[in-house]
VOKOLLO-521829 format. One record per atom (N, C-alpha, C): residue in three letters; z, y, x. Coordinates in steps of 0.001 Angstrom, whole numbers, padded with zeros to 6 digits, always signed. Layout:
REM residues N
ALAZYX...
//
This chain:
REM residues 348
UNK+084654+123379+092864UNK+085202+122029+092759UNK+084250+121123+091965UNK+084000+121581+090695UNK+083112+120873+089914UNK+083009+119372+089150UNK+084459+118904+089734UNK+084982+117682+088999UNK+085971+118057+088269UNK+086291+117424+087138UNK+087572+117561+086245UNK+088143+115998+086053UNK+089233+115979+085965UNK+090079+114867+085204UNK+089979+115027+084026UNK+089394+114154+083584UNK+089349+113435+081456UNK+090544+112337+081575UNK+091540+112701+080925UNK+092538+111930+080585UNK+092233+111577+078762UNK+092522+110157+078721UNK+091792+110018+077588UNK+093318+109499+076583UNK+093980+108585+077740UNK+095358+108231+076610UNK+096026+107631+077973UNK+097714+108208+078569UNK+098348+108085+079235UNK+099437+106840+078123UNK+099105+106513+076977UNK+099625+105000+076312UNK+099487+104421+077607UNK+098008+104155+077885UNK+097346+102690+078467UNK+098294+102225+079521UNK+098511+103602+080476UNK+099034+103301+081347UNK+100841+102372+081058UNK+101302+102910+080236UNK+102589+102353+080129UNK+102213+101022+079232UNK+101355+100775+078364UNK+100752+099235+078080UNK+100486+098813+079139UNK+099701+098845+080601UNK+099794+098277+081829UNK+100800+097605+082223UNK+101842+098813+082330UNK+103123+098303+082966UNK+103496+097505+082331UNK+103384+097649+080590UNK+104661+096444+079717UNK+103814+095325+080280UNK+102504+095263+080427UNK+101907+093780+080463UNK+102322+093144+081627UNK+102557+094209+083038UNK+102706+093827+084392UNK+104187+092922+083947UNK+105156+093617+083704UNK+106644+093292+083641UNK+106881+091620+082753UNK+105674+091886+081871UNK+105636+090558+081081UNK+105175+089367+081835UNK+104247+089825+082825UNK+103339+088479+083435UNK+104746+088196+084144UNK+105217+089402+085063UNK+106140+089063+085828UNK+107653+087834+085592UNK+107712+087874+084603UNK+109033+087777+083871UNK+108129+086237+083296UNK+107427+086282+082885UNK+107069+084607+082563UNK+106327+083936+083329UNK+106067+084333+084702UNK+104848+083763+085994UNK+106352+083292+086511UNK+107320+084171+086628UNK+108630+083800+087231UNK+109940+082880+086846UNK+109442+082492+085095UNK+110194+081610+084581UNK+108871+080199+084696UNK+108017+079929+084521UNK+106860+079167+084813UNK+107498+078316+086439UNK+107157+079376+087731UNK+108065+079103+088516UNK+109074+078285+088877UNK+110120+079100+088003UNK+112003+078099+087978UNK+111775+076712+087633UNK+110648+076768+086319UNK+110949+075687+085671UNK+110420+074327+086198UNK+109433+074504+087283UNK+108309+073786+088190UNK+109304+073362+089414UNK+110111+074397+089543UNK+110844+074341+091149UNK+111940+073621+090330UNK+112285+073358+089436UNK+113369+072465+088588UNK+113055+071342+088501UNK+111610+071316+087808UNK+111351+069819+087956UNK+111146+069061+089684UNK+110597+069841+090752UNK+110367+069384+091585UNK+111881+068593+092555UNK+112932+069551+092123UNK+114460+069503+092820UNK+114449+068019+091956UNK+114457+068183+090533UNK+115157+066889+090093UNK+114440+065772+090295UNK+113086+065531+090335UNK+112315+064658+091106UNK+113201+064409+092417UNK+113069+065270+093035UNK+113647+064782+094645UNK+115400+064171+094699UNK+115874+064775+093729UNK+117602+064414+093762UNK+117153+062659+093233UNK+116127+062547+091819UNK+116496+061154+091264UNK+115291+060097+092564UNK+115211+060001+093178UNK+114367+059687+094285UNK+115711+058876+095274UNK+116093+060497+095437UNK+116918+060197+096731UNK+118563+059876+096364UNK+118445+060246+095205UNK+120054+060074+094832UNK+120539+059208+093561UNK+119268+058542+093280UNK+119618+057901+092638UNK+118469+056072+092883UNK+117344+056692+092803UNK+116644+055187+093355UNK+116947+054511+094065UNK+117345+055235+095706UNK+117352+054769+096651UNK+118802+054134+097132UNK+120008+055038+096741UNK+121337+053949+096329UNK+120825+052926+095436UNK+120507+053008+094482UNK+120190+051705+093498UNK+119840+050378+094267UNK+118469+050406+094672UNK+118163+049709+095334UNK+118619+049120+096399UNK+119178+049804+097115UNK+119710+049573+098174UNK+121299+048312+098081UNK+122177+048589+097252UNK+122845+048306+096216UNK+122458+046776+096028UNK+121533+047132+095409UNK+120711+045593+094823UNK+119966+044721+095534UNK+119922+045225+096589UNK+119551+044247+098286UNK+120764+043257+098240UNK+122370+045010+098582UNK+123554+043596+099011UNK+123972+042652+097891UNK+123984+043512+096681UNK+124148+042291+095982UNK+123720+041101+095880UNK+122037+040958+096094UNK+121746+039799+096039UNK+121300+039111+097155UNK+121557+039984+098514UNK+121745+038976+099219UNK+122921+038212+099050UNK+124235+038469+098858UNK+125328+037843+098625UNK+125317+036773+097387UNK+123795+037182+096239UNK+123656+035928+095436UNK+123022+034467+096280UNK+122396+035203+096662UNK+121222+034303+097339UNK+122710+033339+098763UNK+123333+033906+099457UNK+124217+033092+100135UNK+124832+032321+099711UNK+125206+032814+098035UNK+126378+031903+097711UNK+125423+030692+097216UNK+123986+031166+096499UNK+123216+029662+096077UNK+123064+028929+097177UNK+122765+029331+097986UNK+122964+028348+099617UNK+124007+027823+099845UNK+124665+028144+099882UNK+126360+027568+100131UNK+126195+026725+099055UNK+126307+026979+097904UNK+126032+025832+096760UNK+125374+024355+096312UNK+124296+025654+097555UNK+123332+023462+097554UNK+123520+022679+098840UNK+123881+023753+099571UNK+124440+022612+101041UNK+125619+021666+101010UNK+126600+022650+099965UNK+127872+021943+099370UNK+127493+020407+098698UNK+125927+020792+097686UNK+125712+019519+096921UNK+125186+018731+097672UNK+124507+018919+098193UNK+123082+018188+099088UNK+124804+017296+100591UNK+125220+018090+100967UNK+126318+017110+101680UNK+127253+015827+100684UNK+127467+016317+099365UNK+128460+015441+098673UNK+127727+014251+098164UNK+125685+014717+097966UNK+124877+013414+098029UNK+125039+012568+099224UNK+125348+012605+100208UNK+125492+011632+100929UNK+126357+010723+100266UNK+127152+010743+099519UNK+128548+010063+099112UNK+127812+009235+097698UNK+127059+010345+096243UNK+127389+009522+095219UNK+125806+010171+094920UNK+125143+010300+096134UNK+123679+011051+095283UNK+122977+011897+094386UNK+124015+012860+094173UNK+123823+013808+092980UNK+122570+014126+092826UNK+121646+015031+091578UNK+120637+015654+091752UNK+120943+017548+092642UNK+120116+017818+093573UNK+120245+019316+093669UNK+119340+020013+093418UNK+118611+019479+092110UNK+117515+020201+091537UNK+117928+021489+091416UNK+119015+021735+090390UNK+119252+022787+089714UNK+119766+024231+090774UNK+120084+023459+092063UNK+120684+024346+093223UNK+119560+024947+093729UNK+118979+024095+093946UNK+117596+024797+094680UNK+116770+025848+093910UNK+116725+025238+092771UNK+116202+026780+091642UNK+116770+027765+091629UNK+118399+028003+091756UNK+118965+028691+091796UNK+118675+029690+093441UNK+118618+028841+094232UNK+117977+029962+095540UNK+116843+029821+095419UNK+115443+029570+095079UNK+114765+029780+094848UNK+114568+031366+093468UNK+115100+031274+092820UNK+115581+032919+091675UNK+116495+033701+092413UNK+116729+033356+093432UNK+118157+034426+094164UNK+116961+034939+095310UNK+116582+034158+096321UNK+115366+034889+097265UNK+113875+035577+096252UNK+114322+035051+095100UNK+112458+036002+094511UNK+113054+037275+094055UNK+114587+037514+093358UNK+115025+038746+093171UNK+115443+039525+094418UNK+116033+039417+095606UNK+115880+039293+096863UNK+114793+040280+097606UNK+113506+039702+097093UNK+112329+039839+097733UNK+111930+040907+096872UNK+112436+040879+095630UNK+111598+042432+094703UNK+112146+043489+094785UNK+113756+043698+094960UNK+114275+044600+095537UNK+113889+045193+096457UNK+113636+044133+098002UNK+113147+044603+099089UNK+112069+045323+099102UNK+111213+044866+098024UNK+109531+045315+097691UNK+110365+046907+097077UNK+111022+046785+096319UNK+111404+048224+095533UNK+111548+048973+096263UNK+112794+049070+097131UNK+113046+049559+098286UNK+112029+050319+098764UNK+110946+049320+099713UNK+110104+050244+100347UNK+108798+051374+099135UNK+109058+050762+098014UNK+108105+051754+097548UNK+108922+053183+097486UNK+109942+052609+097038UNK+111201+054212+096999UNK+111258+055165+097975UNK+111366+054473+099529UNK+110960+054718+100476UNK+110031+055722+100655UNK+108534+055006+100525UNK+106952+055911+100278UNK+106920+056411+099669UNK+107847+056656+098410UNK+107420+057998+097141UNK+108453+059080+097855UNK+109486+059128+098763UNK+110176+060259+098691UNK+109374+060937+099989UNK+108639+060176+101236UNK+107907+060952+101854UNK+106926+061458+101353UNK+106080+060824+100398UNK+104798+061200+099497UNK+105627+062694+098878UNK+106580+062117+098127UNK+106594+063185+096959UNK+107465+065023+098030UNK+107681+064397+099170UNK+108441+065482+099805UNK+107748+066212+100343UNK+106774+065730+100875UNK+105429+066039+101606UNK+104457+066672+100243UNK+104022+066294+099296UNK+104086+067810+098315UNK+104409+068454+097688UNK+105848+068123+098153UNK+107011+069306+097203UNK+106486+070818+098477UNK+106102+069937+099262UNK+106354+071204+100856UNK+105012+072132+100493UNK+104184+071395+099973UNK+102574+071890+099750UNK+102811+073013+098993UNK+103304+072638+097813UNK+103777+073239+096399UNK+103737+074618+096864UNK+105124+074287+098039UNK+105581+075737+098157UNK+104914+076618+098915UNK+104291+075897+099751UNK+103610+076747+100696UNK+102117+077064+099988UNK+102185+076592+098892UNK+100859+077326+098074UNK+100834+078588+096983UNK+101993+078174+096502UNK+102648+079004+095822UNK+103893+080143+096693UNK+103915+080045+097365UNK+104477+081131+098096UNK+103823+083218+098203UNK+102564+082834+097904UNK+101518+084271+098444UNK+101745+084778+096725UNK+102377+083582+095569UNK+102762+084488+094131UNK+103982+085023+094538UNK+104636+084226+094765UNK+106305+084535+094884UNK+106134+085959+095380UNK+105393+085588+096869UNK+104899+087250+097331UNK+105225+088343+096614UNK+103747+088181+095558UNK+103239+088892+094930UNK+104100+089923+094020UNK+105157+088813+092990UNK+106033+088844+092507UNK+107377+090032+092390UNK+107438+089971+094096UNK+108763+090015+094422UNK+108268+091563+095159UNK+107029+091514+095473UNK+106556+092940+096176UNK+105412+093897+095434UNK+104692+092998+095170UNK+103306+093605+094490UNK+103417+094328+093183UNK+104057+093327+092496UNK+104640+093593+091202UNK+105189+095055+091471UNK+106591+094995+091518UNK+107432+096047+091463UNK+106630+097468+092283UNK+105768+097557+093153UNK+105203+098380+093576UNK+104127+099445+092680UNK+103484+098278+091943UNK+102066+098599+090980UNK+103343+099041+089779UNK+104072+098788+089717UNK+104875+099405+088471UNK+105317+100800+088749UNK+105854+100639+089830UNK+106649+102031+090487UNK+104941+103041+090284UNK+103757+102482+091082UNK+102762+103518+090974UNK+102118+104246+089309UNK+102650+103032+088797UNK+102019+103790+087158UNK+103084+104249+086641UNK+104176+104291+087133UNK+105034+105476+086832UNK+104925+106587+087099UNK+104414+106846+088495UNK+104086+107834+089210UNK+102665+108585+088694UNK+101868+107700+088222UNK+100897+107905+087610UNK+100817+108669+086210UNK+102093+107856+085030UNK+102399+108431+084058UNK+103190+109889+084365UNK+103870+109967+085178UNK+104779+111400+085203UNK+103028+112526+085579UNK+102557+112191+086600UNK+101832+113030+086767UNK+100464+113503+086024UNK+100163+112282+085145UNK+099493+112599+084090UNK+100087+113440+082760UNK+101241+113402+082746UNK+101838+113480+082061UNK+101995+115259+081848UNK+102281+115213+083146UNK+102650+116782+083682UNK+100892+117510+083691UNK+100446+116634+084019UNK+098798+117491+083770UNK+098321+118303+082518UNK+098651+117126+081533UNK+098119+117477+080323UNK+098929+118453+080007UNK+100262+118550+080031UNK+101145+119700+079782UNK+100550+120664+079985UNK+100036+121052+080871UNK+099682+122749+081357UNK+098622+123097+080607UNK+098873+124389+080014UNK+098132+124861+079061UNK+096936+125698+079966UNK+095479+126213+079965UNK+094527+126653+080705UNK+095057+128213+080594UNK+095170+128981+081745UNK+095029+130244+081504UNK+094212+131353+081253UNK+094995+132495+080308UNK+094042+133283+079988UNK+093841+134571+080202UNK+092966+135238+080495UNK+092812+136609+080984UNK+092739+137367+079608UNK+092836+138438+079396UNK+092926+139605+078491UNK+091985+140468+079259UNK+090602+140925+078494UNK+089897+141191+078927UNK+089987+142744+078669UNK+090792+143099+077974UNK+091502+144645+077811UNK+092065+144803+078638UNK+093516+144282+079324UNK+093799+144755+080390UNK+093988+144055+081369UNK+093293+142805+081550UNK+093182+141816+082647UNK+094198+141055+083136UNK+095301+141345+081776UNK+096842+140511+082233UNK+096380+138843+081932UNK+096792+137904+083162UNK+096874+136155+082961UNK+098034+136233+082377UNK+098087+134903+080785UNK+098699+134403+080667UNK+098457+133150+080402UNK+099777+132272+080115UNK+099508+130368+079925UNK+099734+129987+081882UNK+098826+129180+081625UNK+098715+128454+082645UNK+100046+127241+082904UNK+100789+127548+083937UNK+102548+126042+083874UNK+103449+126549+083297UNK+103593+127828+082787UNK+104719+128047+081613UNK+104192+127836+080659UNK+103021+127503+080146UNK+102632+127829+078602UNK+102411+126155+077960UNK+103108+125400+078856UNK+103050+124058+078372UNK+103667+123950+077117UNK+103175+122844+076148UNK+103695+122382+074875UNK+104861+122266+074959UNK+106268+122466+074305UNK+107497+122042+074555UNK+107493+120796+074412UNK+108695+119982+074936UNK+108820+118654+074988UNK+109351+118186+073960UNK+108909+117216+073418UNK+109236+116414+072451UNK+110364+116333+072125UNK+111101+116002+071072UNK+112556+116100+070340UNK+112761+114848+070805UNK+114086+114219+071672UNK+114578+113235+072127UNK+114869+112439+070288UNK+114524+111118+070316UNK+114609+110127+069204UNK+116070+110075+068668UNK+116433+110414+067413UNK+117536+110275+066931UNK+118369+109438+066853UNK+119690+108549+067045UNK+120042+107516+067116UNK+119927+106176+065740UNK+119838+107227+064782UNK+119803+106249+063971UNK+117888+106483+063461UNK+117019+107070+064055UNK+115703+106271+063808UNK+115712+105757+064884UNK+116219+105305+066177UNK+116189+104610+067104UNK+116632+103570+066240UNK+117882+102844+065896UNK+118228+102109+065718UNK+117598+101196+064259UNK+117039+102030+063675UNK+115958+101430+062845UNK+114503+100905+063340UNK+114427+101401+064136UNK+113185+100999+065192UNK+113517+099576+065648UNK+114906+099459+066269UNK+115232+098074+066562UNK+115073+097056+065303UNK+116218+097235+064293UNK+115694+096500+063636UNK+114807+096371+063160UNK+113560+096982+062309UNK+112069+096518+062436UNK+111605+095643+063294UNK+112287+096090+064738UNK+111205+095424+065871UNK+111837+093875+065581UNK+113380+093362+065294UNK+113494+092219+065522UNK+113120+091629+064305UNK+112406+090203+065184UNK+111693+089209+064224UNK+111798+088672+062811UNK+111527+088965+062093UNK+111624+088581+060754UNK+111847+086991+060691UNK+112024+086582+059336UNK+112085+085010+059433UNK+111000+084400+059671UNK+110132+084809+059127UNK+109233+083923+059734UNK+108374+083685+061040UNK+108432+084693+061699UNK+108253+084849+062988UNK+109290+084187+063896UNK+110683+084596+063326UNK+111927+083955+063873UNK+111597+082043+064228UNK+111495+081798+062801UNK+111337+080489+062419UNK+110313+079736+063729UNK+108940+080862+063928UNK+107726+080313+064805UNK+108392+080190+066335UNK+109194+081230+066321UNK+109536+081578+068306UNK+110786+080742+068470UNK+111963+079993+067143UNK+112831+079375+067744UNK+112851+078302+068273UNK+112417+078363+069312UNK+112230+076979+070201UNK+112767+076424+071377UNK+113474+075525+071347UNK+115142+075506+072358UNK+114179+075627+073993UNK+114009+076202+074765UNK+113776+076550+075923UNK+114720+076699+077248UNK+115646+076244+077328UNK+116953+076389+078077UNK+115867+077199+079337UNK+115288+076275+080271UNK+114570+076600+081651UNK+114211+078161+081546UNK+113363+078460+080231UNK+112633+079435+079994UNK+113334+080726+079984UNK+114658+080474+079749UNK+115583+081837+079037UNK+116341+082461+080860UNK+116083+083515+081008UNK+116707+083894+082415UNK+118211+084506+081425UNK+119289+084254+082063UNK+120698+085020+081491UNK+121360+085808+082726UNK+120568+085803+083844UNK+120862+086626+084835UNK+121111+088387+084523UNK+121727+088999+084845UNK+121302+090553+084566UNK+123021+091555+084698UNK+122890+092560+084613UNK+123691+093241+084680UNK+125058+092490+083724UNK+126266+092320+083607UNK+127342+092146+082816UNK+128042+093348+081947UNK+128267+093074+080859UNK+129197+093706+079907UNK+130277+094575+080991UNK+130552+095933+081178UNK+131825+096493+081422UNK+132694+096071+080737UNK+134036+095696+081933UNK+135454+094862+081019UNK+135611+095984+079795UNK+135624+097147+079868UNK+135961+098346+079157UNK+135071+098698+078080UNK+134166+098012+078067UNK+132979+097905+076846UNK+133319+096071+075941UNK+133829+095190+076387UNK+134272+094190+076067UNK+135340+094254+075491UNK+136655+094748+076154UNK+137505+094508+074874UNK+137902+095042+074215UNK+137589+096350+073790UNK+137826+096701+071974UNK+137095+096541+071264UNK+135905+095220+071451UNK+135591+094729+070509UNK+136340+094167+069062UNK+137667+093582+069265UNK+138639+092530+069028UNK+139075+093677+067683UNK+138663+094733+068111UNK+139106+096233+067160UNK+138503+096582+066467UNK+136810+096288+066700UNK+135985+097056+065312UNK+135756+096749+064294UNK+136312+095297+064181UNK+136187+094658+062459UNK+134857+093691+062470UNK+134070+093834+063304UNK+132803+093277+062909UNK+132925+091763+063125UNK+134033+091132+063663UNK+134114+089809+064279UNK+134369+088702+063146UNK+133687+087399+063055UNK+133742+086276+062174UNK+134546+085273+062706UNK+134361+084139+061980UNK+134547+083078+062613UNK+133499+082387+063504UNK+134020+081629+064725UNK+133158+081232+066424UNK+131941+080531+065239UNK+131136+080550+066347UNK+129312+079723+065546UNK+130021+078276+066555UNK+129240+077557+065889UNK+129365+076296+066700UNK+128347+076093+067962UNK+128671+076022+069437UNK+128180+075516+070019UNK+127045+075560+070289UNK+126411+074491+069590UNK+125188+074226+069572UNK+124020+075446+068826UNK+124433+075921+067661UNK+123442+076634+067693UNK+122714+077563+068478UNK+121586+078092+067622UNK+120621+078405+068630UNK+120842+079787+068450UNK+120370+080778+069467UNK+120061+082286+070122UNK+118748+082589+070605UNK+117792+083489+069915UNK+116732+083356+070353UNK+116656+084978+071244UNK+116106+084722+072192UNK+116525+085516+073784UNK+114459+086418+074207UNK+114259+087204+073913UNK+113434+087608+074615UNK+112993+087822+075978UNK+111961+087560+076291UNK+111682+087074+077982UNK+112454+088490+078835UNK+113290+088475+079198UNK+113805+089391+080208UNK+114780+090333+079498UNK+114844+090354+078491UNK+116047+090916+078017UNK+117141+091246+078472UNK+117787+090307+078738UNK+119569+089965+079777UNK+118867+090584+080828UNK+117777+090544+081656UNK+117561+091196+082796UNK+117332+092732+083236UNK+117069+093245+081967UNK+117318+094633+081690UNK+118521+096087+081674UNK+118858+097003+081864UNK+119507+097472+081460UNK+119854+098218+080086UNK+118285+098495+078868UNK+118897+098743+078045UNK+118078+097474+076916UNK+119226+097030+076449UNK+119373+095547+075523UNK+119922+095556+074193UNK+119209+095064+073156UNK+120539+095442+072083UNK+120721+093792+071489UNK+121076+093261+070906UNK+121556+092202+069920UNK+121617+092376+068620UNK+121259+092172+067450UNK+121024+091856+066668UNK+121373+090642+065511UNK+122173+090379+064460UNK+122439+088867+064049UNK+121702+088920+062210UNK+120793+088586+062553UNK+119757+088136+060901UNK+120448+086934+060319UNK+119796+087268+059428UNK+120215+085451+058581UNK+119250+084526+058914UNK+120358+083498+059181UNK+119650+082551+059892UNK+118313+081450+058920UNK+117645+081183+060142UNK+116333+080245+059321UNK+116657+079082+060252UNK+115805+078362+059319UNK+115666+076191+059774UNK+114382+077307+060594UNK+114408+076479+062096UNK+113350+076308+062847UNK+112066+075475+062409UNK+110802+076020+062738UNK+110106+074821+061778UNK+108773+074821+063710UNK+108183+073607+063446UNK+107086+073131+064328UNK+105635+073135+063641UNK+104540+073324+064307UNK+103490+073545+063902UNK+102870+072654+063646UNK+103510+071538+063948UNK+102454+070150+063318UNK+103487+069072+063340UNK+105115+069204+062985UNK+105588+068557+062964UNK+106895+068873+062172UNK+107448+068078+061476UNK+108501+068832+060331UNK+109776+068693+061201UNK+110461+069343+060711UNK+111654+069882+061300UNK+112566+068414+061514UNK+113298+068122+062995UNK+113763+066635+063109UNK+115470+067320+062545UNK+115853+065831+061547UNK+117463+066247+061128UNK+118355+067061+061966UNK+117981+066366+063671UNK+119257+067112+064394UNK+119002+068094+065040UNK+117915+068883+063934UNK+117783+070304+064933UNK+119134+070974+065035UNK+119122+071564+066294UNK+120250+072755+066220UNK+120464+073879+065028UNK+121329+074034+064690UNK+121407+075106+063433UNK+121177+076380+064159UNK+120440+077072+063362UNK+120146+078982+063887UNK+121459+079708+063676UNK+121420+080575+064575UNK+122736+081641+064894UNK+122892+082781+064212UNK+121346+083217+064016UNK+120873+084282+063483UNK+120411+085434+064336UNK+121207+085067+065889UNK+121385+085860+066904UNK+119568+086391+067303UNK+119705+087574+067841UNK+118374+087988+069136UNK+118696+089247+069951UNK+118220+088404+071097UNK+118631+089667+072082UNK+117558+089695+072531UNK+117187+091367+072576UNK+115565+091834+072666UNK+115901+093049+073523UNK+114451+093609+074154UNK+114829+094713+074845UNK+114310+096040+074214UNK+115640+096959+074286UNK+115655+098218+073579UNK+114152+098946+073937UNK+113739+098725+075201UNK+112254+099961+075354UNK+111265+099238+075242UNK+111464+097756+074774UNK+110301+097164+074296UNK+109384+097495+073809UNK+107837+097366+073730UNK+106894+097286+072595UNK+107172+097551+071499UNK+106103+097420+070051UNK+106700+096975+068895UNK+106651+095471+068630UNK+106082+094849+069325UNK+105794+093653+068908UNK+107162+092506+070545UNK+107678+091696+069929UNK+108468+090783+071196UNK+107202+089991+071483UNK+106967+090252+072607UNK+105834+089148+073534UNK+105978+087936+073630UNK+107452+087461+073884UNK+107653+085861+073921UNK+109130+085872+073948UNK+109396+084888+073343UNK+111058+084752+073096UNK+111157+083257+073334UNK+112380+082528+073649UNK+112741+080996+073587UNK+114060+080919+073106UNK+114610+079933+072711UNK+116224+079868+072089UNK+116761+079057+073385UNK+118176+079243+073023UNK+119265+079000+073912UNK+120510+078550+073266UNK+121047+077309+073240UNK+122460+077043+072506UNK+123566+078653+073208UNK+124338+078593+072084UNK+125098+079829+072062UNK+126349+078799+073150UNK+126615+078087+073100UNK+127560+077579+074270UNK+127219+077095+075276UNK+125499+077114+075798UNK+125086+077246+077068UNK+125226+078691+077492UNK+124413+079241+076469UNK+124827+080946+077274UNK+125616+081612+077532UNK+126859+081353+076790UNK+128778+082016+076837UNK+129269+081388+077944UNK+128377+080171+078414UNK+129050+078956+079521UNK+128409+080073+081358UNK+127361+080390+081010UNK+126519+081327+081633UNK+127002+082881+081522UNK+127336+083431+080499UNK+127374+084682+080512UNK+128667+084876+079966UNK+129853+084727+080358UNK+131234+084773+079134UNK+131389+086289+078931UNK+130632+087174+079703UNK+130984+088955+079173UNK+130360+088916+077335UNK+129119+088173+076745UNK+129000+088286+075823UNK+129904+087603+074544UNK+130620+087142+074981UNK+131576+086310+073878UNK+132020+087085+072650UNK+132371+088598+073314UNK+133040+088796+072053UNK+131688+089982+071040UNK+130563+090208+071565UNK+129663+090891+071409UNK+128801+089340+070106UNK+128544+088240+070880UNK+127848+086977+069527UNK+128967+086623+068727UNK+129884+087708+068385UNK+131470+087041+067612UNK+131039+087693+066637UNK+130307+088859+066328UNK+129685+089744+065435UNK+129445+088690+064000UNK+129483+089395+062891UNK+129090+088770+061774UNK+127560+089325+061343UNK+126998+088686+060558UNK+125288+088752+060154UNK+125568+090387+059789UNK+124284+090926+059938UNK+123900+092313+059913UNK+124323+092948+060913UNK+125008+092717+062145UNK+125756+093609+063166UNK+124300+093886+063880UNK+124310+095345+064572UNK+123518+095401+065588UNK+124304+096301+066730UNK+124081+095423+067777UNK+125021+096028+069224UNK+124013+096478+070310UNK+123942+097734+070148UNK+123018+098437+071328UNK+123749+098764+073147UNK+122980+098134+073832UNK+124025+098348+075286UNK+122753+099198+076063UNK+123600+099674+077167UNK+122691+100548+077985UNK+124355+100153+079412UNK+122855+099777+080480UNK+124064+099628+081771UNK+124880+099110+081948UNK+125112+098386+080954UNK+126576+097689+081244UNK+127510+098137+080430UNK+126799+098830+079653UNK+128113+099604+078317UNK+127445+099232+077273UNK+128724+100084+076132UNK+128009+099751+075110UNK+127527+100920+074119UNK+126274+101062+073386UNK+126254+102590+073507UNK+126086+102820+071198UNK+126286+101270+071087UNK+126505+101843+069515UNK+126868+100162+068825UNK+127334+100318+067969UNK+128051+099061+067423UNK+127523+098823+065828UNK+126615+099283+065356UNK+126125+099155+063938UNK+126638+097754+062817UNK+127256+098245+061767UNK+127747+096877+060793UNK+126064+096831+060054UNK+126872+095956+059126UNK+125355+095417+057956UNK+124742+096959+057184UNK+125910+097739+057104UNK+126087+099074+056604UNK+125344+100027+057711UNK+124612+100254+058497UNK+124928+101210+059517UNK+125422+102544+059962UNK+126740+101875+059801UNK+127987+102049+060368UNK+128081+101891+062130UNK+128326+103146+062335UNK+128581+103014+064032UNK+130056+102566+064108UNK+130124+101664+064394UNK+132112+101495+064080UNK+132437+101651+066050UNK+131335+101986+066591UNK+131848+101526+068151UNK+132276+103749+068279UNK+130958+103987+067620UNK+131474+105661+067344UNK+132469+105969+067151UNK+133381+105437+065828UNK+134539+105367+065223UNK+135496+105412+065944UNK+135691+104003+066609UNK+136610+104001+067601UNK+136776+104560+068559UNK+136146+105671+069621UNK+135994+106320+069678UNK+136313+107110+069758
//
């Protein structure tokens, strides 16, 4: 044979994938947010310019008639006592020039929705071979470095076999593999999470209201994982509204997710001080359990846009500061207080 496989670090390969899943997940919010602006371009075009204008034709043609009617009225009653109809005639004279700018409006409104429709069409048909990519390429090259990791994986396992040169018995070879690793304990798992979620000041850098950016699509809370929440004690009083939730790129789109509630920080800007009516912080983050160590990109989300979007989490962001709620599938697979305390164990 005379070739060998040098496997040097089967990491890389699963750093591949996290990077693939990452491009994926923000090439695809990039996307939404482009195909958002392009829709609302076309709705305020067509659904709102073009009534306007249109609108403001009849109205003023109906100004412009009645100033006519007005000075024919005067201009006849001069026959009698000679009035001036200066002031009439100005008056249709300002009724046909507003008249005439409308009409001018009109047709530009007109030319921007074929212009702008005609490369909304481009857009897509240029950007279509990502979407492709996306939706096929992606998920394929992931599936293969999986396939890649198991079988590297399984390579290195096998120990080389050995002959006994006393009595020529082989041993090793695919039984004599290393045993497998001790599955991660739940509670250094769950310390792993918290480490991983953002400290304040990192918090402070990534809270940045992103509505477009945040996908809340993804598997839902089991009804049966939802309501004995109401039971484990961990629940406060509602956050208001508006505050903010800072959401890691694909998180909700995952199946295993946990949540997290820190003490909250003032959001701050990098070259600009914090404006009075920032949204107040939640404390909230929802990150993904097989994440990295490091969150790649996060955006915030008012907590009553996302409950408005996702109402299975309602009673899961009801949690008081220090809670951490680990889910897997659609369940819920540990309920940690400030204490860590499994109280979801408990109940139980």
């Amino acid at each position: 044979m005379g070739k060998q496989a040098r496997v040097t670090s089967i990491e890389v390969l699963r750093e591949a994938r996290a990077a693939l899943q990452v491009f994926e997940t923000n090439t695809r919010a990039a996307l939404s947010e482009v195909d958002a602006d392009v829709q609302r371009t076309t709705d305020w075009l067509r659904m709102q310019q073009l009534p306007h204008w249109q609108k403001q034709i009849r109205e003023r043609s109906e100004a412009l008639a009645q100033a006519r009617s007005d000075l024919l009225r005067k201009q006849l009653s001069s026959m009698q006592d000679s009035p001036s109809c200066v002031d009439e005639q100005r008056a249709v004279a300002r009724a046909k020039q507003r008249l005439e700018s409308a009409q001018q409006r009109l047709q530009v409104v007109r030319k921007w929705i074929t212009v702008w429709e005609r490369e909304a069409t481009l857009y897509k048909g240029q950007t279509q071979a990502l979407s492709d990519t996306l939706a096929r390429d992606i998920p394929a090259a992931v599936q293969r470095l999986d396939r890649m990791g198991r079988a590297l994986a399984g390579y290195v396992a096998i120990a080389p076999a050995r002959v006994d040169s006393a009595t020529g018995r082989v041993s090793g070879g695919d039984d004599a593999g290393p045993p497998p690793p001790e599955p991660e304990s739940p509670a250094v798992r769950f310390a792993r999470l918290r480490r991983r979620t953002p400290g304040p000041e990192q918090r402070a850098r990534l809270l940045v209201e992103a509505p477009a950016m945040v996908f809340t699509e993804g598997p839902p809370l089991l009804a049966e994982a939802v309501e004995p929440f109401s039971r484990l004690g961990l629940a406060e009083p509602a956050l208001p509204p508006e505050a903010l939730v800072l959401i890691e790129q694909g998180a909700l789109r995952q199946g295993e997710t946990y949540f997290e509630r820190t003490a909250p920080v003032a959001p701050t800007a990098p070259t600009a001080p914090v404006a009075p009516n920032t949204p107040p912080d939640s404390g909230w983050f929802i990150g993904l359990s097989n994440g990295g160590p490091m969150v790649a990109e996060a955006h915030a989300i008012r907590i009553g846009d996302l409950l408005a979007r996702r109402p299975d989490l309602t009673p899961v962001l009801a949690c008081r500061p220090g809670c951490l709620i680990a889910t897997v599938a659609g369940g819920v697979e540990a309920a940690l207080d400030e204490n860590d305390h499994d109280a979801w164990e408990s109940w139980r």
